[in-house]
C-alpha positions in Angstrom: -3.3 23.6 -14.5 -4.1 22.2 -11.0 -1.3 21.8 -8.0 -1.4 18.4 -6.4 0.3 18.1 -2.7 0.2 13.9 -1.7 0.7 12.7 2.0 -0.6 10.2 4.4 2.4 7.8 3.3 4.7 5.9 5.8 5.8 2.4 6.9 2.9 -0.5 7.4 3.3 -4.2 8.2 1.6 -6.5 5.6 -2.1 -6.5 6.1 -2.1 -3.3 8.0 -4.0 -0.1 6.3 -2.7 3.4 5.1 -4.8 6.6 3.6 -3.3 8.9 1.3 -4.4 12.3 0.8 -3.8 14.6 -2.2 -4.9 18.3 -2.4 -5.4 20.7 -5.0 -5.0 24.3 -5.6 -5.3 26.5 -8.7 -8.6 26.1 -10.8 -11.6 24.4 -9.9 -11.5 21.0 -8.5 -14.3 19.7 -9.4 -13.6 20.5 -13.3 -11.0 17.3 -12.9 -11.1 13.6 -12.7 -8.3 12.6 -10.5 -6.5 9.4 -10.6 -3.9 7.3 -8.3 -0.6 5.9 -9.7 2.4 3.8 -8.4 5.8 3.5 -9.4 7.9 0.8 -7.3 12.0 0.9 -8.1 13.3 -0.3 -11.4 9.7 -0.5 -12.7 7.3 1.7 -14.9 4.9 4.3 -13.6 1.2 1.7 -13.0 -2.1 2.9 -12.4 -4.3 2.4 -9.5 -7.7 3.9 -9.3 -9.5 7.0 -10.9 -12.6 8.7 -9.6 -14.4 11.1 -12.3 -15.0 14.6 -10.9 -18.3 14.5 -9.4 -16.9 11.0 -8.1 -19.9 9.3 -9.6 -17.4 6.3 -11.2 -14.7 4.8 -9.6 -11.9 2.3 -11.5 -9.5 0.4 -10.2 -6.3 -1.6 -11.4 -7.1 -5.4 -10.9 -4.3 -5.7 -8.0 -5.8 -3.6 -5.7 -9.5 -4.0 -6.2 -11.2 -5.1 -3.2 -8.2 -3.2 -1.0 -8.0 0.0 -1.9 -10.8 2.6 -2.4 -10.5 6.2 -3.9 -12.5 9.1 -3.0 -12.7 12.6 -2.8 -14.2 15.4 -1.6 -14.6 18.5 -3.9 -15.4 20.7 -1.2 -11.9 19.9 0.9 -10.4 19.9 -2.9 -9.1 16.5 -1.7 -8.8 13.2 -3.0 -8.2 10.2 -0.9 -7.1 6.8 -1.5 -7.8 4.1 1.5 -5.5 1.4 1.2 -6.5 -1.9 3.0 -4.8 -5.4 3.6 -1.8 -4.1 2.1 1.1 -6.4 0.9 4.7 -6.1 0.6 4.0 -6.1 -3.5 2.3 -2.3 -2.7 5.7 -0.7 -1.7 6.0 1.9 -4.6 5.7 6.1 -4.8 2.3 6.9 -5.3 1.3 9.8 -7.3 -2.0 11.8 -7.5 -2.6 12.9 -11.0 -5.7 15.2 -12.7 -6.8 16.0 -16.1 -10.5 17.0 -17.3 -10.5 13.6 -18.6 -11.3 10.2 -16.7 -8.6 8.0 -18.0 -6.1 5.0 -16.4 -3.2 5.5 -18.6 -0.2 7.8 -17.4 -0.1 9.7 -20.7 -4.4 10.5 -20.0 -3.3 13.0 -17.1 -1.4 16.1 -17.4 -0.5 17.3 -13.4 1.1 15.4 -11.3 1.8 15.2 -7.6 5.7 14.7 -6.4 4.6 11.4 -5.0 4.6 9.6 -1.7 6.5 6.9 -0.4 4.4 3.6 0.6 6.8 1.1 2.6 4.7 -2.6 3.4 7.2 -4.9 5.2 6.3 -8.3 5.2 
């Protein structure tokens, strides 16, 4: 399995920007796809965006595409997730996930990230 450690979260106005950052230890980065997931209170666990592991595909959840973009850097072990024009509707813990398989469901990825907090204040 692969350790996942998120940051970069915080308190933003509405339209202002945040990047998250999510890095990896244990077996080889670049054997994983990684993905980006969001859980706001009272609601279920929601995807956001996956890269594949040579970051040659991206996907992204209808909400956020155009605003957010994923990334990564197997090199730094990192993934990233720029977040633009954000909106009060993006409050929520966000998550960095991994598995060997691309996927956009929670059940597709097997390590998880203890999350980060993502405020937007309208």
């Amino acid at each position: 399995q692969v350790q996942l450690v998120e940051s970069g979260g915080g308190l933003v106005q509405a339209g202002g920007s945040l990047r998250l950052s999510c890095t990896a230890s244990g077996r080889t980065f670049s054997s994983y796809a990684l993905g980006w997931f969001r859980q706001a209170p009272g609601k279920e666990r929601e995807f956001v965006a996956a890269i594949t592991r040579l970051g040659l595909s991206t996907y992204y959840a209808d909400s956020v595409k155009g605003r957010f973009t994923i990334s990564r850097d197997n090199a730094e072990r990192t993934v990233y997730l720029q977040m633009n024009s954000l909106k009060p509707e993006d409050t929520a813990v966000y998550y960095c996930a991994a598995d060997t398989v691309i996927g956009t469901r929670v059940r597709d990825f097997g390590s998880w990230g203890q999350g980060t907090q993502v405020t937007v204040s309208s």
